[in-house]
N, C-alpha and C positions, 0 to 999 in steps of 0.2 A: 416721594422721590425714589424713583429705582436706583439699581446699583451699580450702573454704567454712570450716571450721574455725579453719582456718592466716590463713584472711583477716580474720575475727572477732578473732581473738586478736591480729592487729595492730593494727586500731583499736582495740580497747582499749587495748592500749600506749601507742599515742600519744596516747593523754588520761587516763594513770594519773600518780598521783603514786607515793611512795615505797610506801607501805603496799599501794596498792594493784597494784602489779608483785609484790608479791610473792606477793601472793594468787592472779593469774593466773598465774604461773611454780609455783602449785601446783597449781591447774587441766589448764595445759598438761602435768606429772608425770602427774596421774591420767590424764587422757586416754590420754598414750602409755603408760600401762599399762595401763588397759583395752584397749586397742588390740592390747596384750600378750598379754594373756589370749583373746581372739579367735584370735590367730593359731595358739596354744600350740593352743588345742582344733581349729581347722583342721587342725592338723597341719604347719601353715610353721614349720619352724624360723628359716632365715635372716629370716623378717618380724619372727618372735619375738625375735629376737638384737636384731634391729636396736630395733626398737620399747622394749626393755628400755635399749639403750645412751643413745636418745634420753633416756630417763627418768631416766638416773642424770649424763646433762649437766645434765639441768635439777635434779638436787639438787645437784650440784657450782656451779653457779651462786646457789644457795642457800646454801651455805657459803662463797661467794665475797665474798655482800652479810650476810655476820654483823657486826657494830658489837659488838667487846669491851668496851667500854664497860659493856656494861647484864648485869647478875648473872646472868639467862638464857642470857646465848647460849653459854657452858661446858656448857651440857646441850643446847640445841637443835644445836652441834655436834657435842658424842656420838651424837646420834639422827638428825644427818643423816647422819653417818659409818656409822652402825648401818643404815638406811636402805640405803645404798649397797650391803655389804657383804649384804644380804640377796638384792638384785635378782642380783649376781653369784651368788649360791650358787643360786637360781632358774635361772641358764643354764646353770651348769658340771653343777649335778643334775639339770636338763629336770626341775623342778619347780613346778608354779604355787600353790604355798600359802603362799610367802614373800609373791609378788605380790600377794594381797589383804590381808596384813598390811602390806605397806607402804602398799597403797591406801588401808586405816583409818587409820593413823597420820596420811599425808598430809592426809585430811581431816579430821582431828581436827583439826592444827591450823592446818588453814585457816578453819573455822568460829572458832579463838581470834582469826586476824588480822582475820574479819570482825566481831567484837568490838569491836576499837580504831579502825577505820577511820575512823571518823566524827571522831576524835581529833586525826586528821593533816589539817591543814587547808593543807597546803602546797602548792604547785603543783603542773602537769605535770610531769614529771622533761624532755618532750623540748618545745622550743621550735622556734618559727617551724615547725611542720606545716601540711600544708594541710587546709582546712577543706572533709568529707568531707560532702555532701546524700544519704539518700538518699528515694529517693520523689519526686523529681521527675520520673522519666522512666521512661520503658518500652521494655523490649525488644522481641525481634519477637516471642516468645510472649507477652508481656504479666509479664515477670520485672522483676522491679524494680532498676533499674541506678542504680550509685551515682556521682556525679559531683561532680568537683574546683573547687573556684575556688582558680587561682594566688594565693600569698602572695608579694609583691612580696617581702620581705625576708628567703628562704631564704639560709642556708648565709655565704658568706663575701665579702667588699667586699672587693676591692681598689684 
C-alpha cells in the first residue's frame, strides 16, 4: 500500500466512529490483499508474505473488536477465523485463489456494515485531533497541501 493511501486511511480514522473503523479496517484488509495479489502475479514472494500478514493483522484486529453480546458475532468469529486460516494456506501453498475468496467475503460484509452505519449515531471513537484543511494551499507544482490548526487541548494536563 503506498502512502497517499496510508495517509487517507488516517484521516478517516480520526473522524470514524465505532461502525465506521470497522468498515475501514476492512477496506484497509482488501487493499493489502489486493496488493497481495499484485505481488503473487509479479512474482515477489517476500512483498507477497508480507502484504498477506499485513491482512490477516487487520482480521485479527477484527476479532479483537467482536462485542459477544450480540447473537452474530459466534459466526462472524468463525468466518474471521476461516478468513485467516485461508490467507495462511494462500502462502504456505503459493496459491492465490483463497485470496480473492477472502476478498469476496470481506466485501460482502462490508457492504452489511455499510448498511447500518447510518444507525450509529455516536461519536468519533478519537478525541481532541487536529482539525485537517485541505485546499487551502499549494505546493510548488500546484499539489494540494493539507494543513493543521493547533488544538490547544491535545493529550494530557498536568
Amino acid at each position: 500500500m503506498d502512502n497517499e493511501k496510508k495517509r487517507d486511511f488516517q484521516l478517516r480514522i480520526t473522524n470514524a466512529n465505532n461502525v465506521e473503523l470497522i468498515i475501514i479496517l476492512y477496506e484497509i484488509a482488501v487493499e493489502y490483499l489486493e496488493c497481495a495479489r499484485a505481488s503473487y502475479e509479479a512474482g515477489d514472494r517476500s512483498e507477497f508474505k508480507r502484504n498477506t500478514e499485513s491482512a490477516r493483522n487487520c482480521i485479527e484486529e477484527m476479532v479483537n473488536s467482536l462485542d459477544f453480546g450480540y447473537e452474530i458475532t459466534p459466526a462472524l468469529h468463525k468466518l474471521y477465523l476461516f478468513m485467516k486460516k485461508e490467507i495462511r494456506d494462500a502462502v504456505c501453498d503459493n496459491d492465490i485463489a483463497p485470496i480473492d475468496d477472502v476478498i469476496g467475503r470481506l466485501k460482502t460484509l462490508k457492504s452489511a456494515y455499510e448498511q447500518i452505519k447510518d444507525e450509529d449515531t455516536s461519536d468519533p471513537v478519537m478525541k481532541h485531533i487536529q482539525t485537517i484543511i485541505t485546499g487551502m494551499t499549494y505546493g510548488k507544482n500546484k499539489i494540494l497541501n493539507d494543513i493543521t490548526q493547533d488544538c490547544s487541548n491535545r493529550g494530557f494536563r498536568v
